[in-house]
C-alpha positions as CSV (number, residue, x, y, z in Angstrom):
1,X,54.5,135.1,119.2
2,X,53.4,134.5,115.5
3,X,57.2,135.8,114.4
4,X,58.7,133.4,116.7
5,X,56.7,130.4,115.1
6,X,57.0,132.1,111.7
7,X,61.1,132.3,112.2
8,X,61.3,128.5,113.7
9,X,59.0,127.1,110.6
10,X,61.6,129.0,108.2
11,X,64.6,127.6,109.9
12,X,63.0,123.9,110.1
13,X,62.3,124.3,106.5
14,X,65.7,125.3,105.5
15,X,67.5,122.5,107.9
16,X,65.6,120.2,106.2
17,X,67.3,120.0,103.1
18,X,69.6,117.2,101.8
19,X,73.1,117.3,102.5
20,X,75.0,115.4,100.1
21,X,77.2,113.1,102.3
22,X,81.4,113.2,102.2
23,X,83.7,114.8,99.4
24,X,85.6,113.3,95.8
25,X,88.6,115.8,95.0
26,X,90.3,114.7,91.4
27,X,91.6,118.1,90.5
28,X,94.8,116.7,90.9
29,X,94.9,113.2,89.6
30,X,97.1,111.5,87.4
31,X,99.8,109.2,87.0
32,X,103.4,109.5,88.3
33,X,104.2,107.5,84.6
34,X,101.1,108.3,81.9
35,X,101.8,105.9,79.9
36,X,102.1,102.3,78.9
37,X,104.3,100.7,76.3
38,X,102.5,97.3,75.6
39,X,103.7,95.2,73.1
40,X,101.5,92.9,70.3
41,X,104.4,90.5,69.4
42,X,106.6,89.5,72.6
43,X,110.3,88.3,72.4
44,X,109.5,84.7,74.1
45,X,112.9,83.2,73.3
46,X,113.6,80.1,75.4
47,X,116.6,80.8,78.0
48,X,119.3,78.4,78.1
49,X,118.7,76.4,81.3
50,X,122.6,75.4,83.0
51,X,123.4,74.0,86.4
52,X,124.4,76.5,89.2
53,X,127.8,76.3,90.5
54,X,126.2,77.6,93.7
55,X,124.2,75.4,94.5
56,X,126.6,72.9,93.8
57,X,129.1,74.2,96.1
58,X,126.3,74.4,98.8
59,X,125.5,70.7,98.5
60,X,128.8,69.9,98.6
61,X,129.1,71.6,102.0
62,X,126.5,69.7,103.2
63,X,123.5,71.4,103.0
64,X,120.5,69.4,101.8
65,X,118.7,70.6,98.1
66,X,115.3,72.1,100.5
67,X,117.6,74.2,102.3
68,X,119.3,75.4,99.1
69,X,115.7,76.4,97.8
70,X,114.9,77.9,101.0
71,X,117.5,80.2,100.5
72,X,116.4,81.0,97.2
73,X,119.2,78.6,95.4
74,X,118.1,77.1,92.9
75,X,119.9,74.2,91.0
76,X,119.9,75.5,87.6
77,X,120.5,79.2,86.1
78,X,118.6,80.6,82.8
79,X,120.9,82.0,80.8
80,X,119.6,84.5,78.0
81,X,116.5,84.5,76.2
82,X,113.6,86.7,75.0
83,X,112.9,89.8,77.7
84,X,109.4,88.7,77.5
85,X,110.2,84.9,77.9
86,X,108.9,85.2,81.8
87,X,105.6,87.2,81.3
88,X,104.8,85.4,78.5
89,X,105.6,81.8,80.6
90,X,103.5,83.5,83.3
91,X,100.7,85.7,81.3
92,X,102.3,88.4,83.2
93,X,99.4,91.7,82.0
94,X,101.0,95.2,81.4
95,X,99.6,97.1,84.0
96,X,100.4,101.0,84.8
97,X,100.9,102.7,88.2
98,X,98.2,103.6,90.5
99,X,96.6,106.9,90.2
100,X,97.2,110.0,92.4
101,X,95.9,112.8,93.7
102,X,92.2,111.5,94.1
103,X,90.8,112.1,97.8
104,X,87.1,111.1,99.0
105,X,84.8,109.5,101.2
106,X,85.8,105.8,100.9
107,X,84.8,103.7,98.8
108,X,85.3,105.2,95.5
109,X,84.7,103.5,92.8
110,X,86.6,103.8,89.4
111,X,85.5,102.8,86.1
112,X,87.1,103.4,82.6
113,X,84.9,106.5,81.1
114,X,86.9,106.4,77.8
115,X,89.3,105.1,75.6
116,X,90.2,106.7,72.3
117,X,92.5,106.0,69.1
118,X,93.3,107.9,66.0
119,X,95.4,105.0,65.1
120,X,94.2,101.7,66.7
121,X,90.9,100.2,67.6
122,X,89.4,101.9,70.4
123,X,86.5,99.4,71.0
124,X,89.3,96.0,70.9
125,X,91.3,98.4,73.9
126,X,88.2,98.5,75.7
127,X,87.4,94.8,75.3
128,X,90.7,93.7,77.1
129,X,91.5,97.0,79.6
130,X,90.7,96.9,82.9
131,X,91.4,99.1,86.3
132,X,91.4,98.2,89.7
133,X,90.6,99.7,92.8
134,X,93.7,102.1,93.1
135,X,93.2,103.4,89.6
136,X,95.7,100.7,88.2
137,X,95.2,100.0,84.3
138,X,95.9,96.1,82.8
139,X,95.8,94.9,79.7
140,X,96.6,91.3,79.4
141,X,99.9,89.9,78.0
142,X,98.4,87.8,75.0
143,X,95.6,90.7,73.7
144,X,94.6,91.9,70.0
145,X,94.6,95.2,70.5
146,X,96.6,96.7,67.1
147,X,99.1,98.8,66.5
148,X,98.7,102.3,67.6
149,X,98.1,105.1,70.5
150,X,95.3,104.8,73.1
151,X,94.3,107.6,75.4
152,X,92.0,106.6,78.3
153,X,90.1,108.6,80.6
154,X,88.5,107.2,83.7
155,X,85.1,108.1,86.0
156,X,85.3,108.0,89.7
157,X,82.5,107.8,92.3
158,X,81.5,107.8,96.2
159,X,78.3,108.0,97.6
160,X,76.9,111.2,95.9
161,X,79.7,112.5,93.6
162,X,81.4,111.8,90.4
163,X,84.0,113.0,88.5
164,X,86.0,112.4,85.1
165,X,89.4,113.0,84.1
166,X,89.8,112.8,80.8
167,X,93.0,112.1,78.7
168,X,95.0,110.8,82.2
169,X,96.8,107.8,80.3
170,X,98.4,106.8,76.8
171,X,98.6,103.2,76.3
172,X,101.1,102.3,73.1
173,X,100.8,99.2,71.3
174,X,104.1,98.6,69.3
């Protein structure tokens, strides 16, 4: 009888332990595209702004101008300008992909671990970078980050794990 009560005491001790709760796999995380070209000085030239012949010919149909719209016709065309006239009129950021290959217990969290420069200014990257959710990196269209090569590694985390991976994305400042 003593073995029996010795054997259950063991085995309640033992069971007794804490279990860490879910899983965080990263072994195979990184971007589809690892990096990011971002530039310092955007081509912002003003487009020339003419009338559209479309929606000209769809007035003179008879349709009225909120139709037209509705329809995504607008009454003027831009013709031309800087490729970075639209995210710099709309402070579009540079942002990357989402990250893949990273598998847990929802939610994980993700935080940027990292960010170093042999050329640049790791500490101004870090001021302006953020990530999202999804592992998504932005840096915001107007920025003074300088010239040079960033690499950034990120931390993830769920209720009782977390992992790095290190050196997962180059951002480029040109």
């Amino acid at each position: 009888m003593k073995n029996i009560i010795g054997i259950l005491l063991v085995f309640g001790l033992i069971g007794c332990q804490d279990v860490t709760i879910g899983f965080l796999n990263t072994g195979e995380a990184g971007y589809e595209i690892d990096s990011l070209e971002v530039k310092l000085v955007l081509d912002n030239t003003v487009p020339d702004i003419i009338p559209n012949p479309e929606y000209e010919e769809y007035i003179d149909m008879g349709f009225n101008p909120e139709s037209c719209i509705e329809m995504g016709i607008y009454p003027t065309l831009e013709i031309g300008g800087g490729e970075d006239y639209t995210r710099d009129k709309y402070s579009i950021p540079w942002t990357s992909t989402p990250i893949e290959g990273v598998d847990g217990t929802a939610p994980i969290y993700v935080s940027i671990k990292d960010v170093t420069s042999r050329d640049g200014d790791s500490e101004k990257m870090k001021a302006v970078l953020t990530v999202k959710g999804d592992g998504m990196l932005s840096v915001p269209c107007h920025h003074n980050v300088p010239l040079g090569r960033y690499i950034v590694s990120l931390t993830f985390r769920n209720e009782g794990y977390t992992r790095d991976v290190d050196a997962c994305f180059t951002i480029i400042v040109k």
